[in-house]
N, C-alpha and C positions, 0 to 999 in steps of 0.2 A: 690511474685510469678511472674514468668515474661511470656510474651508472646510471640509466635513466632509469626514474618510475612515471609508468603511463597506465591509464584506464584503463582495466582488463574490458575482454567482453562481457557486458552486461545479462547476454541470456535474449531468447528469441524476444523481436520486434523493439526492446528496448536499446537506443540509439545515443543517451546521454544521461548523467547525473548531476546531483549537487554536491559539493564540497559542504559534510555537515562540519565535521571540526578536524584541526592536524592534534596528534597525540604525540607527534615531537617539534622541537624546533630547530633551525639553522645552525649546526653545530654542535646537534646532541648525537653521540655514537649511537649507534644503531645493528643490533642482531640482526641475521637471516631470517626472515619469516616473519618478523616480529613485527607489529600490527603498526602501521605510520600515521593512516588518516581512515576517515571512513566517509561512505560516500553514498549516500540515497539518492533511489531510483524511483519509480511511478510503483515499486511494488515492494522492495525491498530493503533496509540498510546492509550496506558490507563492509566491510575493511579490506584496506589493501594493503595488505604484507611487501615487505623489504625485499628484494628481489636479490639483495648481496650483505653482507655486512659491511662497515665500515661507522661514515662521519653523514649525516645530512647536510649538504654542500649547498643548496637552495630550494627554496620552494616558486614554482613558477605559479601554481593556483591559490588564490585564498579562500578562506571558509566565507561559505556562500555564495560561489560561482561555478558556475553552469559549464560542464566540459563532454565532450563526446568519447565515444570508443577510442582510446589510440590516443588522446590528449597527451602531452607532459606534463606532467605534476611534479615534477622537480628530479634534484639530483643527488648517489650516494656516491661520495666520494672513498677513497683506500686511506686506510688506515684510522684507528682508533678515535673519537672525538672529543671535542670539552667543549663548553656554552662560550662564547665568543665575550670576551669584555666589551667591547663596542659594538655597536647595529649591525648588520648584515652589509655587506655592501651591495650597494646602488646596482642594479643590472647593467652590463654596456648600455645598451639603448638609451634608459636615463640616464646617465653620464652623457653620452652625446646629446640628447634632448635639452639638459640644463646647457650644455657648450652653446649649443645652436642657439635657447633662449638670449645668453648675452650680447653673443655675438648679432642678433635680431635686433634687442633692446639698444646699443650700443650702434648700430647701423639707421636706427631711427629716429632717434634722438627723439625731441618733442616732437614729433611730426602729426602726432594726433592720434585719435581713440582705432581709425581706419586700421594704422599700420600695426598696435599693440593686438588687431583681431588677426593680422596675417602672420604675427610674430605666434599668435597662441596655435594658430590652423596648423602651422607648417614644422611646433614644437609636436604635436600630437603626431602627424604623420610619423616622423623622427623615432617617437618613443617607442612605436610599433604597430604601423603601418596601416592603426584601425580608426577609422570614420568618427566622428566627433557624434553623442547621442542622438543628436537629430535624425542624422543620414544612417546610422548603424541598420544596417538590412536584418529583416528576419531571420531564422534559423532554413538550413534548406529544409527540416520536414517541415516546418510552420507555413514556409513557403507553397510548398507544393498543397499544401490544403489548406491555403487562400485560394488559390485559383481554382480549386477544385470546388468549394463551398463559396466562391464569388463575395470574399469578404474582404475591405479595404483595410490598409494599415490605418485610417483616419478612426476607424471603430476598435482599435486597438489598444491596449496599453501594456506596453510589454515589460514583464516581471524579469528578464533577463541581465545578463552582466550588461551595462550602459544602457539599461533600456532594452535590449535585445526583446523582439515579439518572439516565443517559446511556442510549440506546439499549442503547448496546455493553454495559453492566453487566448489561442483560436481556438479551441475545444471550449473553450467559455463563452465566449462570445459569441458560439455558434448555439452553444445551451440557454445562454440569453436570449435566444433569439431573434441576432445577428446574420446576417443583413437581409433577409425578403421579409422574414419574421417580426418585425420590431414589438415591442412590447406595448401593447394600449396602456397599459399604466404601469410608468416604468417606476423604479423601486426609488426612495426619496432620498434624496441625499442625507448622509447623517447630519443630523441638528446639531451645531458645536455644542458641547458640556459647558458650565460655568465655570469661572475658572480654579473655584473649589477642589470641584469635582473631577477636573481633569487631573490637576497633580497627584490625585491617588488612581488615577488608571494607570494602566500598563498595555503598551503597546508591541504584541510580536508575529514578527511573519509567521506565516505557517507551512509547516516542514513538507516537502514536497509530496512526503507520504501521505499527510492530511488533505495535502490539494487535491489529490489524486482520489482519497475516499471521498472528498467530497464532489469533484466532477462526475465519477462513477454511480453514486446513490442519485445523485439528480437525474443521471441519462437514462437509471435504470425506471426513475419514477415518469420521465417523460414520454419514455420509446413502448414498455410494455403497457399492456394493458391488464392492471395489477389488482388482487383478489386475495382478502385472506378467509380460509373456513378457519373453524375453532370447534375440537374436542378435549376433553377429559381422559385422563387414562388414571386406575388404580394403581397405586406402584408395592402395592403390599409384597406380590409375589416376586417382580425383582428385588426387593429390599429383603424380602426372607431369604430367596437363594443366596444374594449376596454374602450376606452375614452368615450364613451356617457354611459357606467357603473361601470366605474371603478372606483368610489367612492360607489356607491348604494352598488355594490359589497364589499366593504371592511366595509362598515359598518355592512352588517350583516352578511359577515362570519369572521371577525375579519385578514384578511390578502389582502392582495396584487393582482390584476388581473397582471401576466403578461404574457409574451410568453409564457412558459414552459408550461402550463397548456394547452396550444392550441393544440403547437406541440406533447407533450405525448399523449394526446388523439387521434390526428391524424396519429398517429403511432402505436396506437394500435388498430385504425380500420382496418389500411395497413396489418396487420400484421396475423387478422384474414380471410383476402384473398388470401394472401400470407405467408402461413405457411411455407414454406422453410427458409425464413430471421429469422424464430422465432425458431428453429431447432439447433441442434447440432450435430458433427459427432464423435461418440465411436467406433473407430474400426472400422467395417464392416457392424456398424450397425447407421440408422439417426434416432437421436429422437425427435419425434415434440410435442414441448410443448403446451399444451390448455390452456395457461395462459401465462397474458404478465407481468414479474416483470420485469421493466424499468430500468437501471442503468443510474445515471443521473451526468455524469463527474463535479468534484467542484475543480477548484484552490485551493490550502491550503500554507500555509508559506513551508509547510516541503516536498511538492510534489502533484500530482494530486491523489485525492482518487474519488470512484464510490460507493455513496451507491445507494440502491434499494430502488423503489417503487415497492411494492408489490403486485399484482391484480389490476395493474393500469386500465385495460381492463373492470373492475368493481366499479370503481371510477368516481365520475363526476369531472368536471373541479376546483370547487372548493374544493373537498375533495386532489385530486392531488398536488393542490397548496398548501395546509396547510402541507402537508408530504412533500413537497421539501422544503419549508421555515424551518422544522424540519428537518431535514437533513443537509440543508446547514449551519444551525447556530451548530450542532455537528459540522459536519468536521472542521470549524472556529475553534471552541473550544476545538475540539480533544477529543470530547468526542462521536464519534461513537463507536457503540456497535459492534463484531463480526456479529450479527444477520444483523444489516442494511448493510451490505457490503456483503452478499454471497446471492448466489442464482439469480442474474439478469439473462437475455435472450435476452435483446437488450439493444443499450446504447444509449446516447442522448449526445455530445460533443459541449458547443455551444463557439466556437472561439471569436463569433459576440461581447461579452461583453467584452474582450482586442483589439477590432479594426480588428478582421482578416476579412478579405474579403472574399475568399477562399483558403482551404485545403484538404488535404488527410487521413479523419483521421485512426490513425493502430486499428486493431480489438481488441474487449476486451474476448481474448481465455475464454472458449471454443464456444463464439456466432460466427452465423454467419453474422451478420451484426453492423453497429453503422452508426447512422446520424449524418452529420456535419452540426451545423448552424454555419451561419455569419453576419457580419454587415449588417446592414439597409441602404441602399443609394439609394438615389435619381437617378432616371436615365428616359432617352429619352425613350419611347415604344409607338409603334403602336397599337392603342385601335382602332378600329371601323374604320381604315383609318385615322384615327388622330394620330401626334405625341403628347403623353403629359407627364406629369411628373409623374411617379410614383415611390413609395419607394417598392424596390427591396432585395431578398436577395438570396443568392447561395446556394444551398443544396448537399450535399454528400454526396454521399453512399456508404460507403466501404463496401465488401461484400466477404466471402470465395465462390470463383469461382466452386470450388468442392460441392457444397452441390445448389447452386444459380445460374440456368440459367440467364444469362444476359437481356433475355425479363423477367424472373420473378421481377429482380431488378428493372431495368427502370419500369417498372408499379406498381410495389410499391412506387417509388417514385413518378410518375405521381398521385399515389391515396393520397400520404401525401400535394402533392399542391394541388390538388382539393378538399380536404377540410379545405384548410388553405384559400384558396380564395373564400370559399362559408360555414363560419364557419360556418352558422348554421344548415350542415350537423351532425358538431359535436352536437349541442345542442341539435338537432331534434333524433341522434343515428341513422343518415340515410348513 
C-alpha cells in the first residue's frame, strides 16, 4: 500500500511554496520522520518528513516548482528500498502522451506544419490536462488581486511553473507601479556584457525567501513615511556588569550574557512610555499594542530572517537570552517554525556583529519603528571635564513619520541609552 506525501499547512495566510531541493531519490528507502525535501515559503524554509517508512516510489514535483497546501509531492511505497538501475518510469500520462504522439504523427503523415501544431496541442492535454504556456491562467490568489488592483496579464511576467503569473509577480508589478502608476522613467533594460565578460558571470534565480525580502524592503520604503534619529550610548557599564557575571550567569541558567538581552529589555521599557513606536497603522485607524513581541534580525546563508520574541516586556534578561540563542540556532538551521516568525511589534537589527559602524535600518512593515545597533569602538569623550576612553556605540531609529512625532522618537531613544548606561534600571524594572 503506498503512501502519499502532500504539503503540510504552511501557517496563517501562507497558501503555497517552492520545491528548494528533494534529499532523496526514486528508490531510496526511506525512515519515518526522516526529512525527504524542503520547501520555502514567503517567510520560511522547512522540511517535510516521511509520513511512513518504506521505498520513495515517485516524485510528482520537481525542485523549483510552485505547489499549494494539500499538493502531492509524491509517493512511499511498503517495504525496504535500493536506487533503481534504470530511470524512473515514465508516469501513466506520459506513456499515453507519447502513445497518442505516434499515433497523431502516424495519422498525418506529411500533411504539414498545421497538423504537427494539433498533434503537439492535443499530446499536452493528454500528458495532464494543463494549457500550453501561453493560455496557463494565473494562480487564484494572483488572480483575485488582479482584479482587485485592476492590473492586466499583458503587464505581467509570470515566475511560475509554465509561466504561471504568482502572487508575488503582481505584488511586483503593482510595487513597480503597475497599472495607474506607470513609471516616468522606467528602469533601462540591462546592456548586454561583452562576450568576455559574460562567460564569467553567473546567473541565479532567486530563492523565494530573497524575493520576498526584497518585495517587502521596497513596500516598506514606498508605503511609510520613513525617518531615522541617531544617538550614542556608553556601553562601559553594560560591558563591566557583563564581565564581573558572566560566567556566574551562564552557569546557572545554562546560556550566554550578552548584548541582546540588555538591549530587548531596554526597549521594551522605551516602548511602554512611548507607545507610538509599539503601534501600527490600518487604514484610518492606529493600533497600540499592550505587549512588546521583539523581532530580532539574524543573518542566515539564504538571506535575513526576523523571528519573534514573544512577551519580551514580561521576560527577564535571562529568560530573553535563552529564546534568542533558540531562535538563532533555528534560523542557522532553517528550522524556524511559521509561529516564531509572525506577530513581532518592534525589531532589533544589530549591524555591530559584521563590523558596521552606523546605519539606516528600513522598517520591518507593518511596525513603526526598528533599532539599529553597531559596533563597539573606543573613542575620545568628555566625562566630568576630562577627556577619556570610552567604548562607544551608534543607535538608530528608524521610525514611520506618520504614526511617530519626532520628539516621540528622539526620547525613546534618549530612554534606551539611559538605561543601557545605568543597567541596573533594567534589573531593578525602574
Amino acid at each position: 500500500m503506498a503512501t502519499e506525501i502532500r504539503v503540510p499547512t504552511l501557517g496563517e495566510s501562507v497558501t503555497e511554496a517552492t520545491i528548494g531541493k528533494w534529499f532523496k531519490k526514486v528508490g531510496d528507502a526511506v525512515a519515518q520522520d526522516e526529512p525527504l525535501l524542503e520547501l520555502e515559503t514567503d517567510k520560511v524554509t522547512l522540511e517535510v518528513p516521511a509520513p511512513a517508512a518504506g521505498t520513495l516510489g515517485e516524485r510528482t514535483a520537481k525542485d523549483g516548482e510552485t505547489v499549494g497546501v494539500g499538493a502531492l509531492l509524491g509517493m512511499i511505497e511498503e517495504g525496504a528500498g535500493s536506487k533503481p538501475a534504470s530511470a524512473p518510469k515514465e508516469p501513466r500520462k506520459e506513456k499515453e502522451a507519447d502513445s497518442e504522439r505516434t499515433s497523431i504523427a502516424q495519422a498525418s503523415g506529411d500533411s504539414g506544419s498545421a497538423s504537427l501544431k494539433d498533434a503537439e496541442e492535443r499530446t499536452a492535454q493528454i500528458a495532464g490536462g494543463a494549457p500550453t504556456e501561453r493560455d496557463m491562467p494565473p494562480a487564484p490568489s494572483a488572480a483575485k488581486l488582479m482584479a482587485e488592483k485592476n492590473v492586466s496579464a499583458e503587464q505581467l511576467e509570470g515566475t511560475g511553473k509554465r509561466g504561471q503569473v504568482l502572487k508575488g509577480d503582481v505584488l511586483d508589478a503593482i510595487a513597480r507601479g503597475a497599472p495607474s502608476q506607470p513609471s516616468e522613467t522606467p528602469t533601462a533594460p540591462r546592456a548586454p556584457a561583452p562576450a568576455e565578460d559574460e562567460n564569467r558571470e553567473e546567473r541565479v534565480k532567486m530563492t523565494r525567501l530573497r524575493q520576498t525580502i526584497a518585495r517587502r524592503l521596497k513596500d516598506a520604503q514606498a508605503t511609510a513615511a520613513m525617518l531615522t534619529t541617531f544617538n550614542e550610548v556608553d556601553m562601559k557599564a553594560v560591558m563591566d556588569l557583563r564581565s564581573k557575571y558572566k560566567d556566574v550567569f551562564e552557569k546557572k541558567h545554562g546560556v550566554k550574557l550578552g548584548f541582546m538581552g540588555f538591549f530587548t529589555k531596554a526597549v521594551t521599557h522605551a516602548l511602554k512610555e512611548i507607545p507610538a513606536v509599539n503601534a501600527e497603522i490600518d487604514g484610518t485607524d492606529i493600533i497600540y499594542k499592550n505587549y512588546a513581541h521583539i523581532g530580532v534580525a539574524v543573518g542566515t546563508d539564504k538571506g535575513l530572517v526576523v523571528p519573534v520574541v514573544r512577551d519580551a516586556d514580561q521576560m527577564s534578561i535571562a529568560e530573553i537570552e535563552k529564546e534568542i540563542g533558540r531562535l538563532g540556532v533555528a534560523a542557522r538551521d532553517g528550522k524556524l517554525s511559521m509561529a516564531d516568525m509572525q506577530g513581532g511589534t518592534f525589531t532589533i537589527s544589530n549591524g555591530g556583529v559584521y563590523g558596521s559602524l552606523m546605519s539606516t535600518p528600513i522598517l520591518n512593515a507593518p511596525q513603526s519603528g526598528i533599532l539599529g545597533m553597531h559596533k563597539i569602538q573606543e573613542r575620545p569623550m568628555v566625562v566630568g571635564g576630562q577627556i577619556v576612553i570610552r567604548p562607544m556605540m551608534y543607535l538608530a531609529l528608524s521610525y514611520d513619520h506618520r504614526i511617530v512625532d519626532g520628539k516621540e522618537a528622539v526620547t525613546f531613544l534618549v530612554r534606551v541609552k539611559e538605561s543601557l548606561e545605568d543597567p541596573e534600571r533594567l534589573v531593578l524594572d525602574l
